[in-house]
C-alpha positions as CSV (number, residue, x, y, z in Angstrom):
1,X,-6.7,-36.5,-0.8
2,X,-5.5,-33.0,-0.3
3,X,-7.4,-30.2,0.2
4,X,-5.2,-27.4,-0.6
5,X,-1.5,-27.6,-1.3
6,X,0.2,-30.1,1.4
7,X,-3.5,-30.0,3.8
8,X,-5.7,-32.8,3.8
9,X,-8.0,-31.8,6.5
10,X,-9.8,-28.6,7.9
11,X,-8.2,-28.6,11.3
12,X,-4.3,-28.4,9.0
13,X,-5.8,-25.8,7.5
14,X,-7.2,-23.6,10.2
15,X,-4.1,-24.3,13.0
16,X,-2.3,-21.7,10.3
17,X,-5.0,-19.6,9.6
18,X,-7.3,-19.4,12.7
19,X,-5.6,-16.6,14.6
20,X,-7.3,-17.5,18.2
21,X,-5.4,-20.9,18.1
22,X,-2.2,-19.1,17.6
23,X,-2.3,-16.0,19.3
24,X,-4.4,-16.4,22.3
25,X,-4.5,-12.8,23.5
26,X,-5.5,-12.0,19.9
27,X,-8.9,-9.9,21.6
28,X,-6.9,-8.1,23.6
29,X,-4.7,-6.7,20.8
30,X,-7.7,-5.3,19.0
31,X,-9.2,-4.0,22.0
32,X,-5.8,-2.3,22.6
33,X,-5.9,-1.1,19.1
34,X,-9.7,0.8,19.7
35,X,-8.1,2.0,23.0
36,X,-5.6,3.5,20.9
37,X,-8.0,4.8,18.1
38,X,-10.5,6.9,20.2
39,X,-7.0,8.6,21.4
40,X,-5.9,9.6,18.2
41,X,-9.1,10.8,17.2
42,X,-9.7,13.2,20.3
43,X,-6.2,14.6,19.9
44,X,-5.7,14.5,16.1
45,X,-7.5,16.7,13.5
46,X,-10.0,14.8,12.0
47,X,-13.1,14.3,9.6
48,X,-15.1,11.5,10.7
49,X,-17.9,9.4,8.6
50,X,-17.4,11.2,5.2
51,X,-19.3,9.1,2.7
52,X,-17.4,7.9,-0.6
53,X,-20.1,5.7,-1.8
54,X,-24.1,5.5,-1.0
55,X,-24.1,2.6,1.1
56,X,-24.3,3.5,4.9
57,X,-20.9,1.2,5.4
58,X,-19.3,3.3,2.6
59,X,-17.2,5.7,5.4
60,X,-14.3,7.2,5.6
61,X,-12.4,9.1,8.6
62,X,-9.8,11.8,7.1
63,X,-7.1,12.4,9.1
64,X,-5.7,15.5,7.0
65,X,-2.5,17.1,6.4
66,X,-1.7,20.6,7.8
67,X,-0.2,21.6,4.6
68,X,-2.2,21.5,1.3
69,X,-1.0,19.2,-2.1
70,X,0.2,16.2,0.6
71,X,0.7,12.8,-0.4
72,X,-2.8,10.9,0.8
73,X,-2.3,6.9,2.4
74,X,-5.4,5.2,2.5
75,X,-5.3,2.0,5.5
76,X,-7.9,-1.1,4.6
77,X,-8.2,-2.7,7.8
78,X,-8.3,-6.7,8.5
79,X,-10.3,-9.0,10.2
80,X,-11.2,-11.6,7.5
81,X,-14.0,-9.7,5.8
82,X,-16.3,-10.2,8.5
83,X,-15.0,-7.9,11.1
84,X,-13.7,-4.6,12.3
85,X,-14.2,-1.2,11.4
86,X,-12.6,2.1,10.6
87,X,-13.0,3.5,14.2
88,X,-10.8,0.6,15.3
89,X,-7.9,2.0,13.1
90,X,-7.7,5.5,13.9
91,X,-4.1,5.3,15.7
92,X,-2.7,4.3,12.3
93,X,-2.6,8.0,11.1
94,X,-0.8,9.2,14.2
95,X,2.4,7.2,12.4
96,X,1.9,9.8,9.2
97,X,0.4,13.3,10.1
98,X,3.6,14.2,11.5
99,X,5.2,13.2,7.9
100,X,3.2,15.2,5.8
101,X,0.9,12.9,4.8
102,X,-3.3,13.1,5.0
103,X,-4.6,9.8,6.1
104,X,-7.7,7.7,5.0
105,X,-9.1,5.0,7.3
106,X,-11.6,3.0,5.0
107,X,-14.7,1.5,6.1
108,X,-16.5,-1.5,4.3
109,X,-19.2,-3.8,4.2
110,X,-18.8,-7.2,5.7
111,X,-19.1,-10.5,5.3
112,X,-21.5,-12.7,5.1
113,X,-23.7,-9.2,4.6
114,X,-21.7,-8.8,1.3
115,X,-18.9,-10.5,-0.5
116,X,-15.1,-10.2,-0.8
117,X,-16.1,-8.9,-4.8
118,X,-18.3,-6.3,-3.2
119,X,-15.8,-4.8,-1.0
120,X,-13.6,-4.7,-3.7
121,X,-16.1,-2.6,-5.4
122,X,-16.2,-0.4,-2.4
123,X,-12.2,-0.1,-2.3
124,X,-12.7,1.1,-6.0
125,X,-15.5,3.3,-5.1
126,X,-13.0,5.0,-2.5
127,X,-10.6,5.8,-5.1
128,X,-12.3,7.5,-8.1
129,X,-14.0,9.4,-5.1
130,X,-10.4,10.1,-3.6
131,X,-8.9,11.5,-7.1
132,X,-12.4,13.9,-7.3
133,X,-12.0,15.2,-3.9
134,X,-8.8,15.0,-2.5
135,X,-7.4,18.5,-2.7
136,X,-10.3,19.3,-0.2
137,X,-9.0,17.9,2.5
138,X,-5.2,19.2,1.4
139,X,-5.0,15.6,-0.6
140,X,-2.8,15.5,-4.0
141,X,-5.0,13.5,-5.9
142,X,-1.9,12.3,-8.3
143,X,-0.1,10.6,-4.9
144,X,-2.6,8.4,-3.9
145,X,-0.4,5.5,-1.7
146,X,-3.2,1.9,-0.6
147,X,-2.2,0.2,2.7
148,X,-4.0,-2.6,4.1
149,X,-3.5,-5.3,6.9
150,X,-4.4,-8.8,6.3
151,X,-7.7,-8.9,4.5
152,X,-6.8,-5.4,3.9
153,X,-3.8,-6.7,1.9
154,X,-6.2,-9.0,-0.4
155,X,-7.5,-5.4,-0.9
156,X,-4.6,-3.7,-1.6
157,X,-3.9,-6.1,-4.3
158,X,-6.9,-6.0,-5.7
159,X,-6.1,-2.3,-6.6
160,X,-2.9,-3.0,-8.2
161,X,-4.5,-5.1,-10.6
162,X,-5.0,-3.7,-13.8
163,X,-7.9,-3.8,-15.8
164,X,-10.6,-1.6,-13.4
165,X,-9.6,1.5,-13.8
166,X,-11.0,2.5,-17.0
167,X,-14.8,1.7,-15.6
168,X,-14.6,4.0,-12.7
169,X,-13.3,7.1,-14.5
170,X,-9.5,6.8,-13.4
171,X,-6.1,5.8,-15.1
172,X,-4.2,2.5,-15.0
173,X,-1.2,5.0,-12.5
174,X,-4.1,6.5,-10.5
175,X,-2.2,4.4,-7.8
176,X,1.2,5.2,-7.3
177,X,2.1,2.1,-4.6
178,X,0.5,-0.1,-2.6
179,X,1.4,-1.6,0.7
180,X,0.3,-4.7,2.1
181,X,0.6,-5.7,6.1
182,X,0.3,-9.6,6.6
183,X,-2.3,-9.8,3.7
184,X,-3.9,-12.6,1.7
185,X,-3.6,-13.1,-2.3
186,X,-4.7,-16.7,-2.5
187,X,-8.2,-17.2,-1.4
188,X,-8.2,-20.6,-2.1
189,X,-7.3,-22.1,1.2
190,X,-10.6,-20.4,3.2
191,X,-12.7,-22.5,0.7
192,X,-11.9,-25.4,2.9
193,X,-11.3,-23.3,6.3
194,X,-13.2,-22.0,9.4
195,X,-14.3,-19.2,7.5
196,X,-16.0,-20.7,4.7
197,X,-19.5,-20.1,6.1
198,X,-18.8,-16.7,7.0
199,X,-17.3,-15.8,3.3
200,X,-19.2,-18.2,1.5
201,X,-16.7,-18.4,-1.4
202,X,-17.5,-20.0,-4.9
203,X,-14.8,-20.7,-6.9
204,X,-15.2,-18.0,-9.5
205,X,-14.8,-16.0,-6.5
206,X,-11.7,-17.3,-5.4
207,X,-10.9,-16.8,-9.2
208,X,-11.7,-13.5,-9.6
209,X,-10.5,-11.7,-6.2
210,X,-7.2,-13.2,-5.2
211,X,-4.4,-11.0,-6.2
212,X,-1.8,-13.4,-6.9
213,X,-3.7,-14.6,-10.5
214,X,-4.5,-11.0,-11.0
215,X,-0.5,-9.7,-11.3
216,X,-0.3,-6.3,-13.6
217,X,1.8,-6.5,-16.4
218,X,2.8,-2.9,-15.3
219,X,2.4,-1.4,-12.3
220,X,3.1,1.0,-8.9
221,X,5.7,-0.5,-6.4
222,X,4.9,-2.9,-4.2
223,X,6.2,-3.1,-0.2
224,X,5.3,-6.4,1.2
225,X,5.8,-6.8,5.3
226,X,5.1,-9.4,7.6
227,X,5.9,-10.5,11.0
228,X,8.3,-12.7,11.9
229,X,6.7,-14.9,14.4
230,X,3.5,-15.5,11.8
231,X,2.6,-18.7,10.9
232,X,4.0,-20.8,7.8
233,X,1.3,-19.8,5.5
234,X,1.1,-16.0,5.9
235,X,5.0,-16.4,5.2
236,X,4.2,-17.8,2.1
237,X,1.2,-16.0,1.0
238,X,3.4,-12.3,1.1
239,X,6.3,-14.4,-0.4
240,X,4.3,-16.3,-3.1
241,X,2.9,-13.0,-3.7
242,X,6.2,-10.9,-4.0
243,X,7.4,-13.2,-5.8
244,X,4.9,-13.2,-9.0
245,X,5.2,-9.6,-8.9
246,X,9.1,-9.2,-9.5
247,X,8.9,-12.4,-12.2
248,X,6.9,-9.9,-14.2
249,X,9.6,-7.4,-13.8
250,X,7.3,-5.0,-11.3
251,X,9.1,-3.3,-8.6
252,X,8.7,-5.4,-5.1
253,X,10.5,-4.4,-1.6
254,X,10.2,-6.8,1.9
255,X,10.5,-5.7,4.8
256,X,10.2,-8.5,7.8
257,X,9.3,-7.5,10.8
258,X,11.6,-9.4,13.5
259,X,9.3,-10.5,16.7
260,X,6.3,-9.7,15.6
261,X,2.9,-11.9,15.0
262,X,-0.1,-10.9,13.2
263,X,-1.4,-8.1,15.3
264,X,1.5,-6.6,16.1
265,X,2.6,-6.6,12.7
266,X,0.5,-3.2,12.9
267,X,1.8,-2.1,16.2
268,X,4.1,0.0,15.0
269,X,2.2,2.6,13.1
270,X,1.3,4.7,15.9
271,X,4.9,5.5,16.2
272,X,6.3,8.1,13.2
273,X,9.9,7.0,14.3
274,X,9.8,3.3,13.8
275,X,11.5,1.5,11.9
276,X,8.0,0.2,10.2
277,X,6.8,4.2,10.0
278,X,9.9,5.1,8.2
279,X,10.0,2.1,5.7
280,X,6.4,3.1,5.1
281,X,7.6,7.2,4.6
282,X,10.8,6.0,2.4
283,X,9.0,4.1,0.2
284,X,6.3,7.0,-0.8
285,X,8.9,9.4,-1.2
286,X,10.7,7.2,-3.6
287,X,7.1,6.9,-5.4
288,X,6.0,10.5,-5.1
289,X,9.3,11.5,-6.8
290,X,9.0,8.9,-9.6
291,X,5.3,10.0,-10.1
292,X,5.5,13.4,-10.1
């Protein structure tokens, strides 16, 4: 009997999505990544732990733009829902500042204290309080760009979907593209996974928050990455993904990202002349002028 797809067992199930058997100095790369972080915050003008929402894990760290009416990117970061914060994420907006471009690292709530629908809520949250607010922190609150990484991704889709907009105050094109890093769309797979106990999915759940049944009819452009060296069902998940999204005629670029795993995947944005930064840049420039 299978499980999900092709699986019949757990262990199939977790050798693709259980990062620590893949990617053994997987610990290492995060630490590197707070290393990183605390950097770009010391040298980097900043606002640190600006609430969005009345929860205490409802933060954000701006990162703003020396010149007023910029372009704002907001970065979800991964780590399955369970883990991570914004402070480890800092180094993303190093990539950006020197572009023109204000910077919002999102904090969340994590599992098991919530679930996935709550922080979905709380990505929400951070938008209608992004459109009231933005210009004070030299944010255009009509080019608001969503970036996430991994679980981050599942987040990212989540606010392309259609359909929320109208009970938080906003417009279906408050978001004018999204950007997802490695991320998830079908939830159904950690049902039977490792992380089950941690998420603690029902199947409504799965229902309601995995992007790929929740495809807009219209909708911002989409940039899908990934890394090269990722396992089987990442490649699938961003391609599976993609794919649904230009069958309903919706605008969709990939960009894969040759010798790179999972945590390097995000490497990259601490350096504003990579070939990742730059993909990121073109593609909000091509959405700020359609948008504006």
């Amino acid at each position: 009997m299978n499980l999900y797809r092709h699986f019949t067992t757990q262990e199939e199930i977790d050798l693709e999505y259980n990062l620590s058997l893949t990617i053994p100095d997987s610990k290492e790369w995060v630490e590197g990544y707070r290393q990183k972080s605390a950097i770009a915050r010391q040298t980097l003008d900043c606002i640190l732990d600006v609430s969005y929402g009345s929860g205490e894990d409802e933060t954000i760290d701006i990162f703003p733009a020396k010149e007023q009416g910029a372009p704002v990117l907001v970065y979800i970061h991964g780590g399955y829902w369970f883990s991570g914060n914004s402070k480890d994420y800092s180094f993303v907006a190093k990539g950006f500042i020197s572009q023109g471009f204000t910077v919002v690292v999102m904090n969340y709530s994590l599992c098991p204290k919530v679930t996935i629908s709550e922080i979905t809520h709380q990505s929400r949250t951070l938008i209608a309080w992004l459109y009231k607010e933005a210009a004070s922190f030299n944010a255009d609150p009509s080019r608001i760009f969503v970036s996430g990484h991994s679980a981050g991704g599942q987040q990212v889709g989540m606010l392309l979907a259609s359909g929320w907009q109208s009970a938080y105050g906003l417009t279906d094109t408050i978001i004018k593209g999204g950007i997802s890093i490695s991320g998830l769309f079908d939830l159904h797979p950690f049902y039977y996974s490792y992380l089950q106990p941690k998420l603690l999915l029902t199947q409504e759940m799965i229902l309601q928050q995995s992007p790929y049944l929740h495809i807009p009819d219209s909708g911002a452009p989409l940039l899908v990455t990934y890394g090269e060296e990722e396992t089987a069902e990442f490649h699938r998940q961003s391609m599976d993904y993609l794919q649904a999204w230009r069958n309903n005629g919706l605008h969709g670029e990939l960009l894969i990202q040759e010798r790179k795993h999972h945590f390097s995947a995000i490497a990259d944005l601490n350096d504003p002349n990579s070939t990742l930064c730059k993909a990121f840049v073109n593609f909000m420039l091509k959405g700020t002028s359609n948008n504006r």
